[in-house]
C-alpha positions as CSV (number, residue, x, y, z in Angstrom):
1,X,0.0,0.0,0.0
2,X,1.3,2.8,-0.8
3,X,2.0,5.8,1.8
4,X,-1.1,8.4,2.5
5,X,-1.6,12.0,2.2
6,X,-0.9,13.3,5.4
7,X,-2.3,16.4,6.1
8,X,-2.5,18.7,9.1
9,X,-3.6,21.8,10.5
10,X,-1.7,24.2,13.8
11,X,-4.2,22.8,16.8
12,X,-6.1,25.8,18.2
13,X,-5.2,27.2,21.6
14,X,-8.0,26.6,24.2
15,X,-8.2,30.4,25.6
16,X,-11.0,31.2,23.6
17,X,-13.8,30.1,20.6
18,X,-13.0,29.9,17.4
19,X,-12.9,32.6,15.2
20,X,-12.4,33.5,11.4
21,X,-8.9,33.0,11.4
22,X,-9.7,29.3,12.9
23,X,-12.8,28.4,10.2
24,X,-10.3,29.2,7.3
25,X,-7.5,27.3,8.2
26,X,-9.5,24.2,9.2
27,X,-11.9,24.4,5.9
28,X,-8.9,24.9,3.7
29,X,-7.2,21.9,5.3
30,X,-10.6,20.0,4.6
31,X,-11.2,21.3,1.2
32,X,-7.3,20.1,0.4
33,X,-8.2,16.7,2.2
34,X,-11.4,16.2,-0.4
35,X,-9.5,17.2,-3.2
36,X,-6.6,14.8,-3.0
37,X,-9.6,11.8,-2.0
38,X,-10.7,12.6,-5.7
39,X,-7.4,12.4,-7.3
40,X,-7.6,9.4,-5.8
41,X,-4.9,8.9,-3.1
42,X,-6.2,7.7,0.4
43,X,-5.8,10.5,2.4
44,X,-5.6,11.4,6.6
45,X,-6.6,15.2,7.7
46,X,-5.4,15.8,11.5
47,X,-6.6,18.4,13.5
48,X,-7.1,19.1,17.2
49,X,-6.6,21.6,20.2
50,X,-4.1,22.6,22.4
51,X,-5.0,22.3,25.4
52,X,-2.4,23.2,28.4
53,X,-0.1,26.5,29.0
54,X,-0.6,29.3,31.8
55,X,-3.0,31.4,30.0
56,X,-5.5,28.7,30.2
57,X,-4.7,28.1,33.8
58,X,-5.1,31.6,34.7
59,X,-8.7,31.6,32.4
60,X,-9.9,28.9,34.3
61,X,-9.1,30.7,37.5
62,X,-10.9,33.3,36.8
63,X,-14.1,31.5,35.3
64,X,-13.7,29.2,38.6
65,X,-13.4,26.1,37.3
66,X,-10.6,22.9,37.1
67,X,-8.3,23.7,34.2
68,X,-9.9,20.3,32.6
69,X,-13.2,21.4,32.7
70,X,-12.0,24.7,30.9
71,X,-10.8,23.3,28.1
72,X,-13.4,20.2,27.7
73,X,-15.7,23.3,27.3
74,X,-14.0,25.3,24.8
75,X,-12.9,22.2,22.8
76,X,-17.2,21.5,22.5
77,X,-17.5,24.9,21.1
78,X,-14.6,24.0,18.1
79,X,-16.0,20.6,17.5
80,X,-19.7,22.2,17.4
81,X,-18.4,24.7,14.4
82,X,-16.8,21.8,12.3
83,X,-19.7,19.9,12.7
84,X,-21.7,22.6,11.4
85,X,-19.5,23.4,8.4
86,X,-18.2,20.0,7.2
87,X,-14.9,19.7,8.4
88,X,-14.2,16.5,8.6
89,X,-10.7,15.6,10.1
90,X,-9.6,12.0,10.2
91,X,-7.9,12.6,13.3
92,X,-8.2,14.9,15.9
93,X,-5.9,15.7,18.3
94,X,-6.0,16.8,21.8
95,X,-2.8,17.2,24.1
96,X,-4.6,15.9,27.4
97,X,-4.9,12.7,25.5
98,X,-3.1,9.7,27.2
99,X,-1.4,8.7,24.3
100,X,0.0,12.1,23.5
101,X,1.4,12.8,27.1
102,X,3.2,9.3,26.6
103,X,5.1,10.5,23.3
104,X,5.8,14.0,24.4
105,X,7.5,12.4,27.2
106,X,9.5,10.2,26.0
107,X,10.7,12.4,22.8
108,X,12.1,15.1,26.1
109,X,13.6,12.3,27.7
110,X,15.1,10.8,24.5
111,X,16.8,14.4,24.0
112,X,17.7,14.7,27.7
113,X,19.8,11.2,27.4
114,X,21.6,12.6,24.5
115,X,22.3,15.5,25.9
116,X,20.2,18.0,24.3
117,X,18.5,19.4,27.5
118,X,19.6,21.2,30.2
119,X,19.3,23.6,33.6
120,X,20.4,26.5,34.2
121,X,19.1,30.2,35.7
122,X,18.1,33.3,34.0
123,X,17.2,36.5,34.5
124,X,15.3,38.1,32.0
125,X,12.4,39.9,30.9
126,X,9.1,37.8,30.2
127,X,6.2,38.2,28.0
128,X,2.8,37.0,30.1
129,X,1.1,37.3,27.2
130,X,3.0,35.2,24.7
131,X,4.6,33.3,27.5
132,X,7.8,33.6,26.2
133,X,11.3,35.2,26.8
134,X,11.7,38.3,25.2
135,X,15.1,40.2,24.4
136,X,16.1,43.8,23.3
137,X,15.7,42.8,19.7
138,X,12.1,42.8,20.6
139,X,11.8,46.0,21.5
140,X,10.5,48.7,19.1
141,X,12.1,52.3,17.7
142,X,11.2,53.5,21.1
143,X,13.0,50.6,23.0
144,X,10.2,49.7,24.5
145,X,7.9,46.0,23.9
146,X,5.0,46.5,21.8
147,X,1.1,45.9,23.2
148,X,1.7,42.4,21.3
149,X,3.8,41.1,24.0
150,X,1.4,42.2,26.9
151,X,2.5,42.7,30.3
152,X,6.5,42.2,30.0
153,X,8.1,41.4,33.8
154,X,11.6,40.8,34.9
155,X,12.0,37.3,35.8
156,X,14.8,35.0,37.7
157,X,13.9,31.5,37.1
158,X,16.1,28.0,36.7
159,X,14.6,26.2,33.9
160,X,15.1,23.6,31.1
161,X,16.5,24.3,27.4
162,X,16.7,22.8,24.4
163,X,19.8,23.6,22.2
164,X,18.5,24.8,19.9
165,X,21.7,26.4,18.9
166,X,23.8,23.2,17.8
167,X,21.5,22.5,15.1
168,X,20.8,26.2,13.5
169,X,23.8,25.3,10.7
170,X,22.2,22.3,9.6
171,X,18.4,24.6,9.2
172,X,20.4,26.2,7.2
173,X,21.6,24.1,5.5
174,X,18.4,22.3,5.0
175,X,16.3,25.2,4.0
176,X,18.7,25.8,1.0
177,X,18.5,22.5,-0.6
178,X,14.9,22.5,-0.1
179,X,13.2,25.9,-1.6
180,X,10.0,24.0,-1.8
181,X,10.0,23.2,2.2
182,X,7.9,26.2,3.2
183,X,5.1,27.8,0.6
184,X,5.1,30.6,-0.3
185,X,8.1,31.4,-1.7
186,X,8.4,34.8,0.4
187,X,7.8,33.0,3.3
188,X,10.5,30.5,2.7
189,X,12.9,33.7,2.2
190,X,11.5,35.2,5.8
191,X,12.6,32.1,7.1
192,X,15.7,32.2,5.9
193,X,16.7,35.6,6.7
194,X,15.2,35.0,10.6
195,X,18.3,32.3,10.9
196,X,20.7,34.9,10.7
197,X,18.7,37.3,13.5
198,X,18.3,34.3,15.8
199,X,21.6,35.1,17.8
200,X,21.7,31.2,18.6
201,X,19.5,31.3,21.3
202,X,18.4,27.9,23.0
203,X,14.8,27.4,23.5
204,X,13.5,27.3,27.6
205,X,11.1,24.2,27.3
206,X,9.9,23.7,30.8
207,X,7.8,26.1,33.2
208,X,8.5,25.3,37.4
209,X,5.1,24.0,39.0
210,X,5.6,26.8,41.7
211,X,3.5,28.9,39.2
212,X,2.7,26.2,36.4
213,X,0.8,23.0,36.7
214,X,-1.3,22.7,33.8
215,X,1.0,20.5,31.6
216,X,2.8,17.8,31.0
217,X,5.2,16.9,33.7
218,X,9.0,16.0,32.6
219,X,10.0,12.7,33.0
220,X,13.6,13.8,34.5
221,X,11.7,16.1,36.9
222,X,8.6,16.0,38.4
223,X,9.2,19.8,40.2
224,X,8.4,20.7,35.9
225,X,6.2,21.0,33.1
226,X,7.5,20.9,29.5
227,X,6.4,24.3,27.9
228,X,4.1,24.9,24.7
229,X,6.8,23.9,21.8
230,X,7.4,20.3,22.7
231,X,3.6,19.8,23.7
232,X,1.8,21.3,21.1
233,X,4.1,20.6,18.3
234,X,4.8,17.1,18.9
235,X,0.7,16.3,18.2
236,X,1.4,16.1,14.2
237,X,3.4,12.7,15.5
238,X,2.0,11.2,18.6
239,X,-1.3,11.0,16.9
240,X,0.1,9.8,13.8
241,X,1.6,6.5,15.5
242,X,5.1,7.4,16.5
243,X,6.4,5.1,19.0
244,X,3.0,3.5,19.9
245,X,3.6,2.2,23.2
246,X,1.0,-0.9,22.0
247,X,1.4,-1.8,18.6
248,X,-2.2,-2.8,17.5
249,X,-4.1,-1.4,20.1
250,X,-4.1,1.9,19.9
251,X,-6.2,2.5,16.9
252,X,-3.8,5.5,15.9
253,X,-2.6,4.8,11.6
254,X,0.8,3.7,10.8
255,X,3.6,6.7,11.4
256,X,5.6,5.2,8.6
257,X,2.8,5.0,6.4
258,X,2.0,8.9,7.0
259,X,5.5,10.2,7.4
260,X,6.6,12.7,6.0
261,X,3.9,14.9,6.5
262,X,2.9,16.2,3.4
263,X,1.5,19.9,4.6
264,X,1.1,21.0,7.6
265,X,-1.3,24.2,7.0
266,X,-0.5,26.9,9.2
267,X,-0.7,30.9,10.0
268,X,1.9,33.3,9.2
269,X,2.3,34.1,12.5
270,X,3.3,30.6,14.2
271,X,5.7,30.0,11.3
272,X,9.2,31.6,12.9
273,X,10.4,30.8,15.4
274,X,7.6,27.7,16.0
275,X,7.6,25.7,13.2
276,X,10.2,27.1,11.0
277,X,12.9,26.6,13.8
278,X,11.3,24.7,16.5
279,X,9.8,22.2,15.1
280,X,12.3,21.1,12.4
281,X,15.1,21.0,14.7
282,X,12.9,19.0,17.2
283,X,12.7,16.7,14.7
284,X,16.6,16.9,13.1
285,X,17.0,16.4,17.0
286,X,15.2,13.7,16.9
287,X,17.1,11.8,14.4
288,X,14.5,12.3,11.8
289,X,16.4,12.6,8.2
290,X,16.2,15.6,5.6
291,X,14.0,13.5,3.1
292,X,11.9,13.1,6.4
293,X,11.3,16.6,7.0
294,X,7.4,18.0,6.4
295,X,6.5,20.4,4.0
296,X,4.5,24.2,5.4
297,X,1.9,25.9,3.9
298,X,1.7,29.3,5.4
299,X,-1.7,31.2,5.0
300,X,-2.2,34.8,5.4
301,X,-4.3,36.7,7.9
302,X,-7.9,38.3,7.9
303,X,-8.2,41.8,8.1
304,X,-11.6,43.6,8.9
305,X,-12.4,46.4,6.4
306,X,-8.8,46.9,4.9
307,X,-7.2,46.8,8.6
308,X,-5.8,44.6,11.3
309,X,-8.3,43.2,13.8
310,X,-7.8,42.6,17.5
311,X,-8.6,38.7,18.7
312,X,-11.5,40.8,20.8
313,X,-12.8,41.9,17.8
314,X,-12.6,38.5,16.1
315,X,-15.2,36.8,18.4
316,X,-17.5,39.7,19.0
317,X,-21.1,39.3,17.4
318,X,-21.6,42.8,16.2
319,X,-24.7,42.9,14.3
320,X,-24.2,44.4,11.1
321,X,-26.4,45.8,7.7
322,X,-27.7,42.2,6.5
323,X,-25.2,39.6,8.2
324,X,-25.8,38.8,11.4
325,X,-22.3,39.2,12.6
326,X,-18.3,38.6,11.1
327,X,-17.8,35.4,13.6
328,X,-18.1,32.0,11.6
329,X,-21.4,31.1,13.0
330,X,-23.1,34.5,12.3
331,X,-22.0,34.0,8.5
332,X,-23.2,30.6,8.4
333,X,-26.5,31.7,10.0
334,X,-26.8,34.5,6.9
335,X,-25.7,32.8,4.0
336,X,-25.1,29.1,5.1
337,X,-22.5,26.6,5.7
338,X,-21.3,26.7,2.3
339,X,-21.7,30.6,1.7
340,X,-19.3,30.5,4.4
341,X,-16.8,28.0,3.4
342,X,-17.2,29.3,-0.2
343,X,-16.6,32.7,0.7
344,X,-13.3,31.7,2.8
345,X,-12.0,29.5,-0.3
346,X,-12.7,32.3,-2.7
347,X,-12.1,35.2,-1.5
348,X,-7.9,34.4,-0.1
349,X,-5.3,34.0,-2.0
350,X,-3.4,31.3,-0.1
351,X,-0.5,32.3,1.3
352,X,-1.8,36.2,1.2
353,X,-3.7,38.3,3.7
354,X,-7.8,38.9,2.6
355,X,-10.6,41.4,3.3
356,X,-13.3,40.1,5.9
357,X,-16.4,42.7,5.2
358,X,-20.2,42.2,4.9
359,X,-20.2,44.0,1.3
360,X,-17.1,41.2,0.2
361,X,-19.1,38.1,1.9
362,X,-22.2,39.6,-0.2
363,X,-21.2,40.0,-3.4
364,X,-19.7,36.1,-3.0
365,X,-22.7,35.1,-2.0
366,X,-25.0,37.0,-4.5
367,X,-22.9,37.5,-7.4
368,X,-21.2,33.9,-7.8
369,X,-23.3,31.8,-5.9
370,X,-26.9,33.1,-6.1
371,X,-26.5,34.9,-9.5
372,X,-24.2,32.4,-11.8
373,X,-23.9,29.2,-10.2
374,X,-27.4,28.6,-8.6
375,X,-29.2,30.5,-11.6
376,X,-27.3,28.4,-14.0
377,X,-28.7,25.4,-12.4
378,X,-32.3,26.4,-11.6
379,X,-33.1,28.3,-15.3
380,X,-31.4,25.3,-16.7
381,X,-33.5,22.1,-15.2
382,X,-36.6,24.0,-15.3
383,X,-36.1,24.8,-19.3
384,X,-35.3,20.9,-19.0
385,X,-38.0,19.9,-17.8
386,X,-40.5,22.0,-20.2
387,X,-39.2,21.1,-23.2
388,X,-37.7,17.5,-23.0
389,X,-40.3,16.8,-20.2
390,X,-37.2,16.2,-17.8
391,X,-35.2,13.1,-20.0
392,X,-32.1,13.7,-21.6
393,X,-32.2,12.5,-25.3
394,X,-29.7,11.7,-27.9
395,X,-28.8,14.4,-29.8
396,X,-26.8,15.2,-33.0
397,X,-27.1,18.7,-33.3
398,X,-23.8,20.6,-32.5
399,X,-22.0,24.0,-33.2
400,X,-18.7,26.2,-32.3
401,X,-20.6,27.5,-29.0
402,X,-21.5,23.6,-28.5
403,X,-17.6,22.9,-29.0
404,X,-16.7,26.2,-27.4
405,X,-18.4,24.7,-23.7
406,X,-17.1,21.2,-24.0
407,X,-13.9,22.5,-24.6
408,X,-14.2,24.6,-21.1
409,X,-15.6,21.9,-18.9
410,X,-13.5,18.9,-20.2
411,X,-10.1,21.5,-19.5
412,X,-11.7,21.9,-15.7
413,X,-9.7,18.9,-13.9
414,X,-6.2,19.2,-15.6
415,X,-6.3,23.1,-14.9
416,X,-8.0,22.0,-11.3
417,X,-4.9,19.8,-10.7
418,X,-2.6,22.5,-12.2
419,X,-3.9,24.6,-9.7
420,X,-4.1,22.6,-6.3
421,X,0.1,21.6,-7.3
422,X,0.7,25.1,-5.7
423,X,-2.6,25.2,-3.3
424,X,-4.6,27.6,-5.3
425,X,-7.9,26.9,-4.5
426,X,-9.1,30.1,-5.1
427,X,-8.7,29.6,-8.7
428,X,-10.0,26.3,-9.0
429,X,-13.1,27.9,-7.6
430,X,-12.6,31.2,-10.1
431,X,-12.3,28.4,-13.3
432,X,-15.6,26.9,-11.7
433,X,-17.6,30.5,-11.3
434,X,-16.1,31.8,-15.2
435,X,-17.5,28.3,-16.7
436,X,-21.2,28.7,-15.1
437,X,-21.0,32.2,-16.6
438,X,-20.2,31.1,-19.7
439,X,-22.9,28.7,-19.4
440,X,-25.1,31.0,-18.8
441,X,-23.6,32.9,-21.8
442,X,-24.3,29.7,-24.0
443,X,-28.2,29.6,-22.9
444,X,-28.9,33.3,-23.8
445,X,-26.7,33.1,-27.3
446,X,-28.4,30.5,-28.0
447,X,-31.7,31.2,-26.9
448,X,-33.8,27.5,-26.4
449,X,-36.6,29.3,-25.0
450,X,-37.1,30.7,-28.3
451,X,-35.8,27.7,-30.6
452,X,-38.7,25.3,-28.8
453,X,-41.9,27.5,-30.3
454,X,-40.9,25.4,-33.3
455,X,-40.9,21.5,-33.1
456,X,-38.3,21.6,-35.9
457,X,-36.1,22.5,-33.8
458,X,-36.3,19.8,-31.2
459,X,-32.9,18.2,-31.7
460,X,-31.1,21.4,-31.1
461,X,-33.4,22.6,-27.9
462,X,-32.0,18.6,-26.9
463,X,-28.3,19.2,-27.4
464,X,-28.6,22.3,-25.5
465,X,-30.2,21.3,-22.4
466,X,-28.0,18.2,-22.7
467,X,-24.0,20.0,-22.8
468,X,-25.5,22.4,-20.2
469,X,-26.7,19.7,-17.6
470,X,-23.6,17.5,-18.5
471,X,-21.9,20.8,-17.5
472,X,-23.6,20.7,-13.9
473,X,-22.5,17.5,-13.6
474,X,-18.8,18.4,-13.9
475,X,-18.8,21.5,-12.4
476,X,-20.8,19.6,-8.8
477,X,-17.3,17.2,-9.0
478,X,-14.8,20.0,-9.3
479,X,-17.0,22.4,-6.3
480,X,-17.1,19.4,-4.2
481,X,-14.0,19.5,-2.1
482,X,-15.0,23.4,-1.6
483,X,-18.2,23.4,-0.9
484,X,-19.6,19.4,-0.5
485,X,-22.9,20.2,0.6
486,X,-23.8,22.4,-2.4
487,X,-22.2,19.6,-4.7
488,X,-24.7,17.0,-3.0
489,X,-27.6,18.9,-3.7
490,X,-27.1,20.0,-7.2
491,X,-26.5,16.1,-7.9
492,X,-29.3,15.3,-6.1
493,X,-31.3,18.1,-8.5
494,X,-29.5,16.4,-12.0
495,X,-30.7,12.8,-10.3
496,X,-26.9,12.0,-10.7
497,X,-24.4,10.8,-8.5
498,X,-21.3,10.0,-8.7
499,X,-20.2,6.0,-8.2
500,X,-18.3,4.8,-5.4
501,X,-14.6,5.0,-5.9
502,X,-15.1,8.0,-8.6
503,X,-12.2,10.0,-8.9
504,X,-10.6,13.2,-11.3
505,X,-9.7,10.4,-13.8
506,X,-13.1,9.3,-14.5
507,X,-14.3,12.8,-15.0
508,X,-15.0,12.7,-18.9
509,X,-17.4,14.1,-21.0
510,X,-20.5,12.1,-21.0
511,X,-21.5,11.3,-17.9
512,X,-25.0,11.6,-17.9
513,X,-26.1,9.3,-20.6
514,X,-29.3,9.5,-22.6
515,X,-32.6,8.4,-21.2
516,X,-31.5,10.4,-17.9
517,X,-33.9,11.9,-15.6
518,X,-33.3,14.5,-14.0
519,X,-34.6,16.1,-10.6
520,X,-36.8,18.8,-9.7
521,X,-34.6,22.3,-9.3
522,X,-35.0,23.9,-6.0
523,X,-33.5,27.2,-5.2
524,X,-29.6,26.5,-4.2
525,X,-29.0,30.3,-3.1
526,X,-31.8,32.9,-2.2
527,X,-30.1,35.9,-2.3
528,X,-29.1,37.7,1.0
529,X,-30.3,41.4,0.6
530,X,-30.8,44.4,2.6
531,X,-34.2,44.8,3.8
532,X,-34.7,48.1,1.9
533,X,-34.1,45.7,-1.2
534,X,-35.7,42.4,0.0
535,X,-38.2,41.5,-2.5
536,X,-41.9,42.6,-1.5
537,X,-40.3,45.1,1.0
């Protein structure tokens, strides 16, 4: 059997409920896990939370509650929103688990034996906030920290560190035999450049349990907890099989049939030092080889109305114009699951930063979905069902315009693929959108509404309705990783679905033969107006 795609997502930080940031990353993951299903490769998505660190402690303090209790709760609300829109991990991850606590602890004692830990005291200044040292090449013009640090305090404290340092030559290294290690490219060449402003720092991995007790304890030291890096980090391998402490019991996949990780989807901002340094030296550390080493995709952030929003701002439900709110669940409540996902899909250009506005989410949802797509399919069966009382016939009437849309729906899947190489879903979803129109373009040019007054002109009405529900057909397979719900129910419209084990390769032209019945056509998008607009308002 050959190895599976092995994609995951950064788990999400218990402190809080999701927010936009989160529902993008996650439905991005999941759109890129159905998409390489229907090229055909057997694929495992992992996601999860992270569940320990100080700032959680300290929340569940103040909310008066157990720090487990805490996180059980927030973890509900993340599984509640990918329920709600389809994302559908294989795996999910969460570092209280057993199994995970086992495999952090015995990759921090496998570096202590070889000598890769150790204790000493500091004094130095410390960021509450991002629970991290900080160091004067932190501070801004003014030499002061910046507000996204937080409260920064002077500590003395004897800790644990990794060194980090003895390994920064072979990152190096590493990076420059492998340009296609972190995507995009200019986030490969940030990367890169951070090495040289990394003054060889080691990397303080354990937190005393005089003020920390909410994590995992080290196995050289029970007076410790290991810190964030080696706990969080270490989930895209200790639920992925690596050293199962019962082989064949633990229900976790193969680690050598999942390693490398193909992707691991994550947000600019977690990508230096955490997984551009951390993480690959933890693993180089490890004794993992270069040819071992997983790839990163590095997604941009949301901005709100062309600037930078606070994390506050991020989960507040502020009613707006038409939308209920800008959090995930007050889109979905407006224009659905998949005016949501769509809208998330369309509107980023991975690996760039994106526009989060009512007017933006709108116009998706009106103009693409409501207007093109859903119109396509709605003026289409019922014309369908009028004039070839709803059965597909054989046909032999044909012309350039006939040609002109076969030509543009049979090129869908090699430009899809073309596309998802560099994990540009956006565009797979802009080909989809500029074939409906055309579509649409095909129906008015050539006008069956007018050719079926005249019985003559039956076998042409035919061929018409025919290329544009064979169109539907294709365009519900290439949508589907997007937007799966939507693909379901145009399929279920055409009365067509694909067979079990269908993949990309068996996407031809002809799939809906003749003698095919098609469904009734229900509304797919009701547009999403102001009230002033509304019809009957």
């Amino acid at each position: 059997m050959g190895k599976k795609f092995y994609i995951t997502t950064a788990i999400d930080y218990t402190n809080g409920p999701p927010h936009i940031g989160h529902a993008y990353e996650k439905v991005l993951a999941d759109a890129v896990a159905r998409w390489f299903r229907l090229s055909g490769r057997e694929v495992f998505f992992l996601t999860g939370v992270d569940q320990h660190g100080q700032k959680v402690q300290q929340s569940a303090e103040r909310a008066g509650v157990t720090p487990e209790q805490f996180v059980k709760d927030v973890t509900a609300k993340f599984l509640e929103l990918w329920e709600r829109i389809d994302v559908r991990p294989d795996g999910w991850a969460e570092t209280v688990d057993p199994r995970h606590k086992f495999v952090v602890r015995a990759l921090l004692q496998q570096m202590y034996d070889a000598g890769q830990i150790y204790k000493k005291k500091t004094t130095g200044w410390y960021s509450v906030r991002q629970e991290q040292y900080v160091n004067d090449k932190d501070r801004n013009e003014q030499g002061e920290f910046g507000p996204e640090w937080g409260q920064v305090e002077e500590r003395e404290e004897e800790n644990y560190y990794f060194r980090l340092s003895d390994h920064a030559e072979w990152l190096q290294q590493f990076l420059a035999s492998r340009p296609d290690a972190v995507f995009p490219a200019n986030r490969h060449s940030q990367l890169v450049n951070s090495l040289a402003d990394s003054g060889g720092m080691d990397l303080c991995i354990s937190r005393p349990k005089s003020r920390l007790r909410w994590g995992i304890e080290l196995p050289f030291d029970e007076d410790y907890v290991t810190f964030v890096w080696f706990d969080a980090l270490t989930n895209y391998i200790s639920f992925a099989g690596y050293r199962d402490p019962a082989p064949g019991t633990s229900g976790l996949p193969d680690f050598n049939d999942l390693w490398p990780c193909d992707v691991h989807i994550i947000g600019k901002d977690i990508l230096i030092p955490a997984h551009g340094i951390y993480w690959y030296i933890m693993l180089h550390a490890a004794g993992l080889k270069d040819e071992e080493m997983p790839k990163l995709l590095v997604h941009g952030f949301w901005n709100l109305e062309g600037r930078k929003y606070s994390k506050s701002e991020a989960v507040e439900a502020k009613p707006l114009k038409v939308l209920k709110d800008l959090t995930p669940h007050g889109i979905a409540d407006s224009v659905g699951k998949d005016g949501l996902r769509y809208f998330l899909l369309a509107e980023m250009t991975t690996g760039q930063d994106a526009d989060l506005s009512e007017e933006r989410i709108l116009t998706r949802y009106n103009k693409d979905l409501a207007d093109i797509l859903g119109n396509l399919l709605n003026r289409t069966l019922n014309m369908a069902r009028k004039y070839l009382n709803g059965v597909l016939v054989n046909t032999t009437h044909g012309s350039e315009m006939h040609q002109a849309l076969r030509a543009a729906v049979t090129a869908l899947p090699g430009r899809a693929a073309e596309h998802m190489s560099a994990w540009q879903i956006h565009k797979v979803l802009a080909d989809v959108i500029d074939t409906a129109r055309l579509a649409n373009a095909f129906i008015d040019k050539t006008a069956p509404f007018k050719l079926a007054k005249d019985p003559a002109n039956a076998d042409a009405v035919a061929s018409i309705m025919g290329h544009v529900i064979e169109t539907l057909a294709h365009l519900s397979i290439i949508l589907s990783p997007a937007i799966p719900s939507t693909a379901t129910r145009i399929q279920e419209q055409l009365g067509w679905s694909p067979p079990a084990g269908f993949t990309l390769a068996d996407l031809k032209w002809g799939l809906l033969p003749a003698d095919h019945t098609i469904g009734q056509p229900q509304p797919l998008f009701p547009k999403v107006l102001p009230p002033a607009e509304a019809p009957g308002s």
